[in-house]
C-alpha angles and dihedrals in degrees: 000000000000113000118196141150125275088251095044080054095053092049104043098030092133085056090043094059103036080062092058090045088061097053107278134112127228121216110193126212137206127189080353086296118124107252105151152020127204110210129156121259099256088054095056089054086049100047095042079052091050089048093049100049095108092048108047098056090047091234099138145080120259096208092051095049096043092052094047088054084046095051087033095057084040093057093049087045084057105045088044104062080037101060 
């Protein structure tokens, strides 16, 4: 994985994406926090796939997934106004 800044990003965005064409990922920083993430287009079908496994075969509870999106948005809530 590459790791570069939003405007490094912004000058140098044919480099950039020649570098996602050959394989990499690019994660993408402002203000050294983590915004973005430059992937092909093969990967992002991959990886929304990957996300989904649990749910598409209907395998989960919907209590317990509920609850952990619930915890999970309140953490971010939290880190957000705390940062």
């Amino acid at each position: 994985m590459i790791t570069a800044t939003a405007t490094e990003v912004q000058n140098n965005f044919m480099q950039y994406l020649q570098a996602v064409r050959s394989g990499n990922e690019v994660l993408i920083l402002n203000d050294g926090k983590e915004v973005a993430r430059l992937i092909s287009h093969e990967e992002s079908g991959t990886s929304l796939t990957d996300s989904l496994i649990g749910v598409l075969k209907n395998d989960y509870d919907e209590k317990k997934m509920r609850s952990e999106r619930i915890e999970k948005h309140e953490r971010t809530d939290r880190h957000k106004y705390n940062s």
